[in-house]
PDB file with one MODEL, atoms N, CA, C and O in Angstrom:
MODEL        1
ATOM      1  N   UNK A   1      58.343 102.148  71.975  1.00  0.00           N
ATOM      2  CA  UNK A   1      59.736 102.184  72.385  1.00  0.00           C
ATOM      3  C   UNK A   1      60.635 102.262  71.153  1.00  0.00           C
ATOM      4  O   UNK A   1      60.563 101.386  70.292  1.00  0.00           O
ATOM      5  N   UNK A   2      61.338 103.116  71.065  1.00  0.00           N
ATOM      6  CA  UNK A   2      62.264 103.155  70.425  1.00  0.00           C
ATOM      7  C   UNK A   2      63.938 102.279  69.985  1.00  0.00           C
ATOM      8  O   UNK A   2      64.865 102.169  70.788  1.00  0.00           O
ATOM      9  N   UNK A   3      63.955 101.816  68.710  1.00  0.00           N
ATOM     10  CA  UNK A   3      65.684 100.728  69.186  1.00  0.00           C
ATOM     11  C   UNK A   3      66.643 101.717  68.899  1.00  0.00           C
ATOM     12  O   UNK A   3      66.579 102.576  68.020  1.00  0.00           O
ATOM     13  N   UNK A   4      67.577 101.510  69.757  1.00  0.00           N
ATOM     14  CA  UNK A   4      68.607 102.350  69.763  1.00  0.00           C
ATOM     15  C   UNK A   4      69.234 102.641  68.315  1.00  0.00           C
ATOM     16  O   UNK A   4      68.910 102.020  67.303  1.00  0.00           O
ATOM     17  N   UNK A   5      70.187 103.683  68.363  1.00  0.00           N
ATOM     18  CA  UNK A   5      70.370 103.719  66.677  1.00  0.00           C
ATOM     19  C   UNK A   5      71.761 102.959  66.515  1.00  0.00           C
ATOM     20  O   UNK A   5      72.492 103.431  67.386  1.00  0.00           O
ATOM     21  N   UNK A   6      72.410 102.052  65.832  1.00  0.00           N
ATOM     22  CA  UNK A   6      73.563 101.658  65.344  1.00  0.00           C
ATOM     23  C   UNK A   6      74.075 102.399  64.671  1.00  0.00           C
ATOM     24  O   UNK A   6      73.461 103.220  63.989  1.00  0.00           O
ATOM     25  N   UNK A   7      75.622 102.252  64.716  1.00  0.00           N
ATOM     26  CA  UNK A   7      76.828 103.101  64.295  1.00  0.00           C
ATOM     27  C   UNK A   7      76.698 102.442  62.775  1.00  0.00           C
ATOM     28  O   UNK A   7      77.529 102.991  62.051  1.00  0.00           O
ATOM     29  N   UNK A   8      76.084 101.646  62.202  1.00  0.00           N
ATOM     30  CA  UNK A   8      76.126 101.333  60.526  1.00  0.00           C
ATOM     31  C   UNK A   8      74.898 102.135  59.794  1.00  0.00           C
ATOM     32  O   UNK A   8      74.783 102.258  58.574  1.00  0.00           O
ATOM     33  N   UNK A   9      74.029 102.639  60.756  1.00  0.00           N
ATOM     34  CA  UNK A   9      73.080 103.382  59.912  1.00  0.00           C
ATOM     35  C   UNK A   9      73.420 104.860  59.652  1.00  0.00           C
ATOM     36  O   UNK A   9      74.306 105.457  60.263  1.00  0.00           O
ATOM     37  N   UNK A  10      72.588 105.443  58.625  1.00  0.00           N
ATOM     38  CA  UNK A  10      73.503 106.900  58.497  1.00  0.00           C
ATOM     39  C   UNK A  10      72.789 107.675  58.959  1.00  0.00           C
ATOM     40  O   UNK A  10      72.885 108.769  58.402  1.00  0.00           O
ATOM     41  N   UNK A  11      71.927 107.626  59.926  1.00  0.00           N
ATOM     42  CA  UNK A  11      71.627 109.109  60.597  1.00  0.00           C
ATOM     43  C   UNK A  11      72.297 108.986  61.921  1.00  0.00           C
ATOM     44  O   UNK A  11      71.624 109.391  62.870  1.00  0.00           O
ATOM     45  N   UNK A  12      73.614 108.460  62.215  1.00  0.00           N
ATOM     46  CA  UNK A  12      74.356 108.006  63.565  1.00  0.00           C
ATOM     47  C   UNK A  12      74.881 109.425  63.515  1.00  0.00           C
ATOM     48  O   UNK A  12      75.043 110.084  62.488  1.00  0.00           O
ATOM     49  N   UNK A  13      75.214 109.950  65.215  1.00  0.00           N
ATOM     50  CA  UNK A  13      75.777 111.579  65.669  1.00  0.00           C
ATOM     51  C   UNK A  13      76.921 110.587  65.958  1.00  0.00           C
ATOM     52  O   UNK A  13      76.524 109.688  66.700  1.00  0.00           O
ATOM     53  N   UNK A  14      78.052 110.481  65.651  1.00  0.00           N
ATOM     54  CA  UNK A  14      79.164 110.286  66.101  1.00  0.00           C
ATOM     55  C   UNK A  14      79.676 111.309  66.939  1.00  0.00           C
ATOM     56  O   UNK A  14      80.517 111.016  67.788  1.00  0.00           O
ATOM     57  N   UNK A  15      79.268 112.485  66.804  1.00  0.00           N
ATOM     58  CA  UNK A  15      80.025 113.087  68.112  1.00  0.00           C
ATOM     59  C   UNK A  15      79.383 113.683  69.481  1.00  0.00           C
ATOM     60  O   UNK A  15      79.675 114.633  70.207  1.00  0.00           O
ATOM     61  N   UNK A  16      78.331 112.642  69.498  1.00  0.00           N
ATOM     62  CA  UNK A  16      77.590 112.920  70.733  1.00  0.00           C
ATOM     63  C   UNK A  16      77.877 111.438  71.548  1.00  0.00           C
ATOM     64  O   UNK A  16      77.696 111.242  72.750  1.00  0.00           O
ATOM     65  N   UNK A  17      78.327 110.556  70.637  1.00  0.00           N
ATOM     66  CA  UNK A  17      78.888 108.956  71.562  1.00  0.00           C
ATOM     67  C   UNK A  17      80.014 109.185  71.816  1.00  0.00           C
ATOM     68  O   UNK A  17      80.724 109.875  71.084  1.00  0.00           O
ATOM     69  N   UNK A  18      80.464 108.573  73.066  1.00  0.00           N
ATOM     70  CA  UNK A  18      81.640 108.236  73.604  1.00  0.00           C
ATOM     71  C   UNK A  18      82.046 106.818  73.617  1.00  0.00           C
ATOM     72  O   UNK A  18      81.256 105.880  73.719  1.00  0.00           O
ATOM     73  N   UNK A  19      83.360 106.717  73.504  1.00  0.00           N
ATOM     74  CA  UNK A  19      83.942 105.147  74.154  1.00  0.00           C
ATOM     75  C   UNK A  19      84.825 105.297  74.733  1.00  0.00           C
ATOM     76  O   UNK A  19      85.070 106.335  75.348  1.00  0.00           O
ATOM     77  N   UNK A  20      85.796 103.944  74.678  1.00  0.00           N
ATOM     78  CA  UNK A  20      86.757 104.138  75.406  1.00  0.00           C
ATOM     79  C   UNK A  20      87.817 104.807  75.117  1.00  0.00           C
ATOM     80  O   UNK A  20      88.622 105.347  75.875  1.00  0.00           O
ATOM     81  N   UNK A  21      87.776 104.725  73.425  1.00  0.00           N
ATOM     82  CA  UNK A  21      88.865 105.136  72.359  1.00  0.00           C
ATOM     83  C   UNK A  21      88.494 106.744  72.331  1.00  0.00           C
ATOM     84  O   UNK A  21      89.281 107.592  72.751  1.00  0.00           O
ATOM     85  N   UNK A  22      87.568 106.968  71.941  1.00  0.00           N
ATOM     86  CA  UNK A  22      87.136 108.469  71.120  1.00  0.00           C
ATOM     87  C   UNK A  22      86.117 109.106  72.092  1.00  0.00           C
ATOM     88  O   UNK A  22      84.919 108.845  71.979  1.00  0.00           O
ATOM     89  N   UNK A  23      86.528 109.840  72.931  1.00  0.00           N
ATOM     90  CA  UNK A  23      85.387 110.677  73.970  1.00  0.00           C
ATOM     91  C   UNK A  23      85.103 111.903  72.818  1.00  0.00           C
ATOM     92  O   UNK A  23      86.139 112.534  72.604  1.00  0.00           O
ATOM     93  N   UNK A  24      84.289 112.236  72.267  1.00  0.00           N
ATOM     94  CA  UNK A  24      83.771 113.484  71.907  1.00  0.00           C
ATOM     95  C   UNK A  24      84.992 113.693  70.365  1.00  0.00           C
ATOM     96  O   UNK A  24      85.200 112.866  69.478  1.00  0.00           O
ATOM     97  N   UNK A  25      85.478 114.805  70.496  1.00  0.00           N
ATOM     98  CA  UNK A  25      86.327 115.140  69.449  1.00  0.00           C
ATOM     99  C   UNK A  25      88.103 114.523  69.768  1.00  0.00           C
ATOM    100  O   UNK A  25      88.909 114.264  68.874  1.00  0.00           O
ATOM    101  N   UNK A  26      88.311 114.428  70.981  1.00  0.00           N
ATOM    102  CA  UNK A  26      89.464 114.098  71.329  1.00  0.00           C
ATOM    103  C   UNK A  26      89.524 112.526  71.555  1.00  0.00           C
ATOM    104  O   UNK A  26      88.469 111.895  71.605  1.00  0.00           O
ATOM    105  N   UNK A  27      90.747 111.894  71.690  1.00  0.00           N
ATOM    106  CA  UNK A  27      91.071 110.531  71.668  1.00  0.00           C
ATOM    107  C   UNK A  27      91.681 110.307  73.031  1.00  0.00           C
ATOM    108  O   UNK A  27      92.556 111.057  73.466  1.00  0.00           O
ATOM    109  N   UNK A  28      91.194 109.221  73.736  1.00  0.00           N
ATOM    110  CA  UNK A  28      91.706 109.001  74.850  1.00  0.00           C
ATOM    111  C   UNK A  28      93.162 108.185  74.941  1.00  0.00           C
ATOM    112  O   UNK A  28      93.315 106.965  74.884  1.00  0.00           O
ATOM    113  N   UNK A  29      94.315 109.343  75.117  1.00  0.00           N
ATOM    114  CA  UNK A  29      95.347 108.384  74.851  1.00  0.00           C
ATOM    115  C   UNK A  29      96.335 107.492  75.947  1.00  0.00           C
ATOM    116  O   UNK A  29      97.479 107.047  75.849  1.00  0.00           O
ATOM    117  N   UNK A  30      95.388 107.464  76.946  1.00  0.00           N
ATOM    118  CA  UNK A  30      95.692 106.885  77.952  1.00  0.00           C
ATOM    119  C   UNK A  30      95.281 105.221  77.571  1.00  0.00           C
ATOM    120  O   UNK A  30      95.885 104.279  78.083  1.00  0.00           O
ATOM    121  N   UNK A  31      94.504 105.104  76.893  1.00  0.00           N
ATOM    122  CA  UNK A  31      93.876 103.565  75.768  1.00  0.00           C
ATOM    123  C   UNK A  31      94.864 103.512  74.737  1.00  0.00           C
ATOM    124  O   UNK A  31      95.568 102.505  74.821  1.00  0.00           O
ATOM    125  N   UNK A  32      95.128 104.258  73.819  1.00  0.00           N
ATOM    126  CA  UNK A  32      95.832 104.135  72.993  1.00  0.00           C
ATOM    127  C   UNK A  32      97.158 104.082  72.693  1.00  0.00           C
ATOM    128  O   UNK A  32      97.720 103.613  71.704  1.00  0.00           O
ATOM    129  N   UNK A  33      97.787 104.858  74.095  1.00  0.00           N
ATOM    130  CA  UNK A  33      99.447 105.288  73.875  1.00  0.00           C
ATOM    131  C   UNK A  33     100.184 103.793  73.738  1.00  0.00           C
ATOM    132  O   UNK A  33     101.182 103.566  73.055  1.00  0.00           O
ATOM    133  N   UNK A  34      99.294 102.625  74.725  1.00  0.00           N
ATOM    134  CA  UNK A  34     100.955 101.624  74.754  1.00  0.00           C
ATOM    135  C   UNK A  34     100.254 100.608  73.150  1.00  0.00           C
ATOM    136  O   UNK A  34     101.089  99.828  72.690  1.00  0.00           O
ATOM    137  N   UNK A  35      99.403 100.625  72.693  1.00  0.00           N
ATOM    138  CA  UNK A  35      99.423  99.599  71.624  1.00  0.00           C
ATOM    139  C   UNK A  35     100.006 100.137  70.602  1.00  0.00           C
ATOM    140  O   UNK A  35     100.723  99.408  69.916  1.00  0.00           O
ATOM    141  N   UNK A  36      99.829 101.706  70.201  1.00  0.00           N
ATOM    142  CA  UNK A  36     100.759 102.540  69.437  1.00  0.00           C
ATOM    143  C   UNK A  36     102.348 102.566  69.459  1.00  0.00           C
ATOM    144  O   UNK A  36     103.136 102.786  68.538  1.00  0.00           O
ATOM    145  N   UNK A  37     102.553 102.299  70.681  1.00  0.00           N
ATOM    146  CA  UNK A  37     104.231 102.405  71.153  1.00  0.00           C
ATOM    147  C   UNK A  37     104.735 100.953  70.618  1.00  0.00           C
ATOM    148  O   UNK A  37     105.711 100.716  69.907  1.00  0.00           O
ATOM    149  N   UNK A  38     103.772 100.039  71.176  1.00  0.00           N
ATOM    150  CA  UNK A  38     104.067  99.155  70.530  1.00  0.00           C
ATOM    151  C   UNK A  38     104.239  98.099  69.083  1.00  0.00           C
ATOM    152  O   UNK A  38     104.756  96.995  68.907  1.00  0.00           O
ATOM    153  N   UNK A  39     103.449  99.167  68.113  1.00  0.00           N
ATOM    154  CA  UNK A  39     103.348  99.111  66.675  1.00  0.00           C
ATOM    155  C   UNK A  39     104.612  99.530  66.270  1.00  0.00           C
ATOM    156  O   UNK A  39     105.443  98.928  65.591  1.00  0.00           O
ATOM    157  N   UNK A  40     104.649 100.519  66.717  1.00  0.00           N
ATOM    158  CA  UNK A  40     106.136 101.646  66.506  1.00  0.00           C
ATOM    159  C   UNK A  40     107.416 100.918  66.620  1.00  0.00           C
ATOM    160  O   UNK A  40     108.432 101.115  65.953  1.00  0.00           O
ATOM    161  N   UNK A  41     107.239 100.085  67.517  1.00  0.00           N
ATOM    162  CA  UNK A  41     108.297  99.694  68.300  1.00  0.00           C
ATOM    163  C   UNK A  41     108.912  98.244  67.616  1.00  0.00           C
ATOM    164  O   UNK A  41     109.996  97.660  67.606  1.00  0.00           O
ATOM    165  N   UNK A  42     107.845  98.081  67.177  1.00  0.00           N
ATOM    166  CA  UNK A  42     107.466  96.350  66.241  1.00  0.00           C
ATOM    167  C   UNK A  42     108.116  96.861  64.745  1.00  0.00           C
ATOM    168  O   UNK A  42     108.935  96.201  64.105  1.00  0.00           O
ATOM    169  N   UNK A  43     107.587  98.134  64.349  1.00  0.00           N
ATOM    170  CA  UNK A  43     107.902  98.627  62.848  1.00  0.00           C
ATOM    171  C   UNK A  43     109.278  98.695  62.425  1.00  0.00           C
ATOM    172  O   UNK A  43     109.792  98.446  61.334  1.00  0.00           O
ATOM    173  N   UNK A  44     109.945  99.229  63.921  1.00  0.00           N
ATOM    174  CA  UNK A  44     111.355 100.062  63.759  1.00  0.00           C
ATOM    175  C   UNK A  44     111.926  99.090  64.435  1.00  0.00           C
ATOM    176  O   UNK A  44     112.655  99.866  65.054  1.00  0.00           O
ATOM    177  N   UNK A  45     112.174  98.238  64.781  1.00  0.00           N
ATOM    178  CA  UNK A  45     112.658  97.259  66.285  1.00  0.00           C
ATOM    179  C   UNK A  45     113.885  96.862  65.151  1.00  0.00           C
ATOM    180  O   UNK A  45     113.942  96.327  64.044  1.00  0.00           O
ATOM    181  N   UNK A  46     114.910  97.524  66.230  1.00  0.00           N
ATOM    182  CA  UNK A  46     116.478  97.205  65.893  1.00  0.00           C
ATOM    183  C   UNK A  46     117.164  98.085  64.432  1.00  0.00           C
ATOM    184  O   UNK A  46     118.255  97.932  63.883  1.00  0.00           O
ATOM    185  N   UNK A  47     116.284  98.813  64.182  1.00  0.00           N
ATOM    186  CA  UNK A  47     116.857  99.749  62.763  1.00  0.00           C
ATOM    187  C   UNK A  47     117.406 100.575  63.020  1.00  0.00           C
ATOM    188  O   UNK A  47     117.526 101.297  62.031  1.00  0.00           O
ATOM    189  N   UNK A  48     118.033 101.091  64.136  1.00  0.00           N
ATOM    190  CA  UNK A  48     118.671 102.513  64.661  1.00  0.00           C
ATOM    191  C   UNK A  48     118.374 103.836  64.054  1.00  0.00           C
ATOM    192  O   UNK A  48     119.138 104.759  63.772  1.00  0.00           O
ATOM    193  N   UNK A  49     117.028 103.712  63.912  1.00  0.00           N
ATOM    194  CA  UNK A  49     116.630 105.109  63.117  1.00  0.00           C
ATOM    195  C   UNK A  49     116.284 106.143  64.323  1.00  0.00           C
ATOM    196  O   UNK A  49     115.237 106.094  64.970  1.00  0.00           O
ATOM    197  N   UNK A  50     117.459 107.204  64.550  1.00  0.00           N
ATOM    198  CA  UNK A  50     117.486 108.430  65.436  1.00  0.00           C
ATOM    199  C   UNK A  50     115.568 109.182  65.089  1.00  0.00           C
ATOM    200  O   UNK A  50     114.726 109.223  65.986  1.00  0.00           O
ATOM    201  N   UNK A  51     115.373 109.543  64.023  1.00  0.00           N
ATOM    202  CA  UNK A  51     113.986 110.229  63.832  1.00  0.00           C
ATOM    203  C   UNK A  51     113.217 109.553  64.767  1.00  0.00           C
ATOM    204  O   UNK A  51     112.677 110.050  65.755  1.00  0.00           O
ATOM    205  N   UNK A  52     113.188 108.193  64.346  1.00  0.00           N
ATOM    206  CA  UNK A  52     111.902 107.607  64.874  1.00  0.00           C
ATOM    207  C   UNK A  52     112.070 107.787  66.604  1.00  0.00           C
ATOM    208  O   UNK A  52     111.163 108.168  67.344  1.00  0.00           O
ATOM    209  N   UNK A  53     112.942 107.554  66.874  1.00  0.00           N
ATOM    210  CA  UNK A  53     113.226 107.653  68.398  1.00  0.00           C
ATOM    211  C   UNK A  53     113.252 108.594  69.438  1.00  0.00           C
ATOM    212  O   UNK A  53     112.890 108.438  70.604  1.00  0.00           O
ATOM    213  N   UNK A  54     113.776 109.710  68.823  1.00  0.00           N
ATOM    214  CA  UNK A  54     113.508 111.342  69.004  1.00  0.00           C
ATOM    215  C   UNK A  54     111.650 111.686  69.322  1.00  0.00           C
ATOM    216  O   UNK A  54     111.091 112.509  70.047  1.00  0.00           O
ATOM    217  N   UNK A  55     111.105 110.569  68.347  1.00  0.00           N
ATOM    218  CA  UNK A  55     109.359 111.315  68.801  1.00  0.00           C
ATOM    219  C   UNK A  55     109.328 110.323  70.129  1.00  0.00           C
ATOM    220  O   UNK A  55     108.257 110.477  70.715  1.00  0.00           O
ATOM    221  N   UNK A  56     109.772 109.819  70.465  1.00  0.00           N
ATOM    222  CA  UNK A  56     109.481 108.816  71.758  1.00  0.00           C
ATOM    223  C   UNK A  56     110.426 109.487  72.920  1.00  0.00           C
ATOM    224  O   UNK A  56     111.603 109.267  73.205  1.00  0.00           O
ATOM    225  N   UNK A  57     109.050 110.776  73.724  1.00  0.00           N
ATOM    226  CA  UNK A  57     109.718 111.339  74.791  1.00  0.00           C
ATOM    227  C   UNK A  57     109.559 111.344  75.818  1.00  0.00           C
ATOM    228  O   UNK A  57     108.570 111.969  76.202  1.00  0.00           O
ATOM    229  N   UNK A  58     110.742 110.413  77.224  1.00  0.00           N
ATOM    230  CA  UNK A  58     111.089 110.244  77.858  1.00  0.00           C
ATOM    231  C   UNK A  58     110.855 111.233  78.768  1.00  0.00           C
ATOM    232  O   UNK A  58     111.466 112.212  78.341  1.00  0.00           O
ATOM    233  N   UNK A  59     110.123 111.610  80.126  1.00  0.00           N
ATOM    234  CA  UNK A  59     110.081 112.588  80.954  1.00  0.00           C
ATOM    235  C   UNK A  59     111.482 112.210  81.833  1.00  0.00           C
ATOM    236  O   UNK A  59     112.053 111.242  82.335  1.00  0.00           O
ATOM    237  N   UNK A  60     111.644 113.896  81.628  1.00  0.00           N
ATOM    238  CA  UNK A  60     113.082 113.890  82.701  1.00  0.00           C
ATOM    239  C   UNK A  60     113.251 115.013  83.769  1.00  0.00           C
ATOM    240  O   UNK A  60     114.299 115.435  84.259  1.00  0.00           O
ATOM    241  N   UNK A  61     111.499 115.530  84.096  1.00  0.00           N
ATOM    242  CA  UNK A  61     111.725 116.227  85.576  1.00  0.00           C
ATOM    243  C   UNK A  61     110.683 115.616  86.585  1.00  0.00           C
ATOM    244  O   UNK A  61     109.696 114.893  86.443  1.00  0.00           O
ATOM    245  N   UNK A  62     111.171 116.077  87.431  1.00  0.00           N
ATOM    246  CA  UNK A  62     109.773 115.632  88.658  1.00  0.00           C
ATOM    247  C   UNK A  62     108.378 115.628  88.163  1.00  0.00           C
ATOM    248  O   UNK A  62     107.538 114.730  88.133  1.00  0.00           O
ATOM    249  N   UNK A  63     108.344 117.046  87.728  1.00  0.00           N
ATOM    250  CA  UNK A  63     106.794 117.006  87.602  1.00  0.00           C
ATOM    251  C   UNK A  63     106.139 116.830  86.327  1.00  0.00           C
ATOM    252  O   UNK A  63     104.911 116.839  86.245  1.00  0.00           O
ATOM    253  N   UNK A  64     107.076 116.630  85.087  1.00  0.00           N
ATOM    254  CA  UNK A  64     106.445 115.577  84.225  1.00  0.00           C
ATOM    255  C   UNK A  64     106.479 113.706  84.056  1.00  0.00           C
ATOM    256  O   UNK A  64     105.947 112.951  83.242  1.00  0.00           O
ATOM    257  N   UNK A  65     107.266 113.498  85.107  1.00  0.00           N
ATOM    258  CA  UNK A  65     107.026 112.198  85.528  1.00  0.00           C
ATOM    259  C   UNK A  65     105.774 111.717  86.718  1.00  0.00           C
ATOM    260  O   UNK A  65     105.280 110.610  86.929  1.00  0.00           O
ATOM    261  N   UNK A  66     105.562 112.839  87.260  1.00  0.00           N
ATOM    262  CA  UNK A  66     104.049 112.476  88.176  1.00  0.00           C
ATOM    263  C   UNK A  66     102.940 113.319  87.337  1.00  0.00           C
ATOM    264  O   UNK A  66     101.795 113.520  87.743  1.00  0.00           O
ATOM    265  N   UNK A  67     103.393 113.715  86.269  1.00  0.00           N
ATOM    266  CA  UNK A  67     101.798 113.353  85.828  1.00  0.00           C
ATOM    267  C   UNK A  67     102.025 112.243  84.479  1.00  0.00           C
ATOM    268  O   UNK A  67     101.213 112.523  83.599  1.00  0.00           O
ATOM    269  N   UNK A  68     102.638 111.432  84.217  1.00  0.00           N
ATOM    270  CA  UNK A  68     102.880 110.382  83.208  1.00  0.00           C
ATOM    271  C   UNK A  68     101.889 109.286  84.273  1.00  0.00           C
ATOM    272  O   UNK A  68     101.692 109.266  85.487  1.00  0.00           O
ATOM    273  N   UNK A  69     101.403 108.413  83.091  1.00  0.00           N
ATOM    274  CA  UNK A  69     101.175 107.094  83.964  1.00  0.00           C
ATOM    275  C   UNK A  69     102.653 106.204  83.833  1.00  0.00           C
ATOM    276  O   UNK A  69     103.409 106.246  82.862  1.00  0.00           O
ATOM    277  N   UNK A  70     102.812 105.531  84.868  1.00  0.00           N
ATOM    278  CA  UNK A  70     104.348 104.745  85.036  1.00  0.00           C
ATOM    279  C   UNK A  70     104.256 103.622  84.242  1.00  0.00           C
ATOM    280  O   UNK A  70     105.308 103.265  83.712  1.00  0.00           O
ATOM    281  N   UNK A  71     102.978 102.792  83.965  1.00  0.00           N
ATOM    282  CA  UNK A  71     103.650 101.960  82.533  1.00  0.00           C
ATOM    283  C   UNK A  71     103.798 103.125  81.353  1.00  0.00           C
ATOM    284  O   UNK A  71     104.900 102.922  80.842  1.00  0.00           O
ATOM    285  N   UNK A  72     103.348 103.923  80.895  1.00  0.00           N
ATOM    286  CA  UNK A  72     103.783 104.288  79.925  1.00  0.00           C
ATOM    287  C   UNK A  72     104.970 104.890  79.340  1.00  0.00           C
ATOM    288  O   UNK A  72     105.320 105.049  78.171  1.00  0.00           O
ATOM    289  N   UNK A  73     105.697 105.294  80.875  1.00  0.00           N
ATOM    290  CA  UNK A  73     107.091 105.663  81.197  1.00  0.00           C
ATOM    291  C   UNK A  73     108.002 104.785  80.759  1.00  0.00           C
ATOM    292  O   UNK A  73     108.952 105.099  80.042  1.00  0.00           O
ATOM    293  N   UNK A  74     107.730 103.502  81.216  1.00  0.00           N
ATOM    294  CA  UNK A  74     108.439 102.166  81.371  1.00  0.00           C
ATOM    295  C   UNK A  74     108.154 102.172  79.931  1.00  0.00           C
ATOM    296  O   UNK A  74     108.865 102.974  79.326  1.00  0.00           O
ATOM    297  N   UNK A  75     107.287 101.486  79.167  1.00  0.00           N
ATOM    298  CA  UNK A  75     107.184 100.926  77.820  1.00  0.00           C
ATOM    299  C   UNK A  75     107.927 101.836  76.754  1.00  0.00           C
ATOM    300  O   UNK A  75     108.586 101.349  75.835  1.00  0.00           O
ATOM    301  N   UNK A  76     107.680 103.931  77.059  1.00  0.00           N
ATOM    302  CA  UNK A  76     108.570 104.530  76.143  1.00  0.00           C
ATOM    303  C   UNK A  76     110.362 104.263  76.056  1.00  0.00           C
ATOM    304  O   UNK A  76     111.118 104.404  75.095  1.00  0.00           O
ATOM    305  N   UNK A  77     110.672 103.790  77.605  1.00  0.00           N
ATOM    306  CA  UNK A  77     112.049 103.013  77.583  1.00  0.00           C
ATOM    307  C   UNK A  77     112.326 102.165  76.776  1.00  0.00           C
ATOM    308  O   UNK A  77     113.312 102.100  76.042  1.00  0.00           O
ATOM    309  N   UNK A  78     111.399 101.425  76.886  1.00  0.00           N
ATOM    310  CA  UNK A  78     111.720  99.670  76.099  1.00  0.00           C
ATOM    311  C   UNK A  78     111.651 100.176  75.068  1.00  0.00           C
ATOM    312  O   UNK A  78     112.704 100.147  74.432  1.00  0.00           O
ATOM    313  N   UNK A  79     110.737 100.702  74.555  1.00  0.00           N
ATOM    314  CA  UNK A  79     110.636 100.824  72.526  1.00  0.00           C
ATOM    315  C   UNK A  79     111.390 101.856  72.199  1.00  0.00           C
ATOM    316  O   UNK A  79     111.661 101.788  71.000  1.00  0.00           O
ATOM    317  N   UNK A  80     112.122 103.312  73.004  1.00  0.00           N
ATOM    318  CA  UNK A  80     113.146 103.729  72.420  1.00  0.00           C
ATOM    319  C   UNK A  80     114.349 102.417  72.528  1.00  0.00           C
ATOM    320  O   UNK A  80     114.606 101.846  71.468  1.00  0.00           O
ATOM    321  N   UNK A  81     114.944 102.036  73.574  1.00  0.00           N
ATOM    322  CA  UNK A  81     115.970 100.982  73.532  1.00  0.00           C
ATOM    323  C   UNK A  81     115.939  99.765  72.391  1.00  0.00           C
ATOM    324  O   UNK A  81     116.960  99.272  71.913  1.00  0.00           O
ATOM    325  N   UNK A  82     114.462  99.339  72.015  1.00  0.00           N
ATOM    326  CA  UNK A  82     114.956  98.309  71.201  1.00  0.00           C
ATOM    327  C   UNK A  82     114.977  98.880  69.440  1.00  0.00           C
ATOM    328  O   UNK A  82     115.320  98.174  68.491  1.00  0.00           O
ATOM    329  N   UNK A  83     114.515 100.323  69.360  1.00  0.00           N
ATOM    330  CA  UNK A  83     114.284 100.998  68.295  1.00  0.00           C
ATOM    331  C   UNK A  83     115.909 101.132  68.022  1.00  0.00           C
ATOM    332  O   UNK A  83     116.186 100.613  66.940  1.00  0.00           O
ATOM    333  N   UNK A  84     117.059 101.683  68.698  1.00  0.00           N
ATOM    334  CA  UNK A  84     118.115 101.901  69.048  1.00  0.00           C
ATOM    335  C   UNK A  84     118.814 100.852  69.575  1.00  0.00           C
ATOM    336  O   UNK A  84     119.356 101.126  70.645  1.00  0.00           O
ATOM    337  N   UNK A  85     119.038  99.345  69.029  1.00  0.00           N
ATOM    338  CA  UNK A  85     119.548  98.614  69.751  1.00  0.00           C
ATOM    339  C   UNK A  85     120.903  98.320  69.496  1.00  0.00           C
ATOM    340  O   UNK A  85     121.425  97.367  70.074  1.00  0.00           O
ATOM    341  N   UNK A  86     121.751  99.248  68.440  1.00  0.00           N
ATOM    342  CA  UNK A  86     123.188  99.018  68.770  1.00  0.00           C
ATOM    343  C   UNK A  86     123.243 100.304  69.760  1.00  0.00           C
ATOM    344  O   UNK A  86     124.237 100.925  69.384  1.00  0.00           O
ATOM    345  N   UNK A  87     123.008 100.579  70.191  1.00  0.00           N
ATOM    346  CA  UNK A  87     123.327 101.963  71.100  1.00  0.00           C
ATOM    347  C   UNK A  87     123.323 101.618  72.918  1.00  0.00           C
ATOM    348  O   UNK A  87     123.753 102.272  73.869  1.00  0.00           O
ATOM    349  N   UNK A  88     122.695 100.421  72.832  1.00  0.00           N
ATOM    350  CA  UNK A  88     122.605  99.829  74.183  1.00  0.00           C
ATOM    351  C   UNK A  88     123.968  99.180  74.542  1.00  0.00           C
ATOM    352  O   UNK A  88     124.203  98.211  73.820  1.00  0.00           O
ATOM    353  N   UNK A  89     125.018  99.470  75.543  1.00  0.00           N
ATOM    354  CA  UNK A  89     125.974  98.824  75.979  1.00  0.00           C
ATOM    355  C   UNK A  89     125.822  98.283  77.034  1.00  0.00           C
ATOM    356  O   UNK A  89     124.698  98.343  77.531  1.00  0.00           O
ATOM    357  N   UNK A  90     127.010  97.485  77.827  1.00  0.00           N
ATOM    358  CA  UNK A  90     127.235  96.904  78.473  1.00  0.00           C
ATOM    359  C   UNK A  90     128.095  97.009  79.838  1.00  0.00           C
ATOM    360  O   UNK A  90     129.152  96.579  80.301  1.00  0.00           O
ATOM    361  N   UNK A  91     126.924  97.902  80.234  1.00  0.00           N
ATOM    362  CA  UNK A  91     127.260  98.988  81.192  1.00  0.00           C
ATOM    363  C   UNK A  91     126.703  98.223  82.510  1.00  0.00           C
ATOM    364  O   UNK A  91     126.771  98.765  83.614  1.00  0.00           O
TER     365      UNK A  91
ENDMDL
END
């Protein structure tokens, strides 16, 4: 019987394993989008930097909001708003 091979030895195929993070060559960013948003969001939180906020995009038709997942909708709100937080009034 053979032991499986570990990812610390060097004859490992990294691109024949999958996880949850890294399927094949692409990254699953349905895992990754809200801890990223939330780094982002932690980095820039309250600096009113327009750049940074501009990459954080908000769907604004029907049919790119049904294919978004809805927390990730919700969370790109919160971390543009607190990225931008003199811009929030009192409306």
């Amino acid at each position: 019987m053979e032991a499986p091979q570990s990812m610390l030895s060097s004859n490992f195929n990294n691109d024949s394993k999958c996880s949850s993070i890294k399927e094949g060559n692409t990254v699953n960013v349905h895992v990754t989008a809200p801890g990223s948003l939330v780094a982002l969001t932690l980095l820039y939180l309250r600096s009113n930097n327009k750049k940074v906020s501009d990459q954080i995009t908000i769907p604004n038709s029907f049919s790119t909001i049904e294919q978004c997942n809805s927390n990730h909708v919700l969370l790109k709100v919160v971390s543009k708003n607190l990225i931008l937080w003199d811009n929030i009034s009192n409306t």
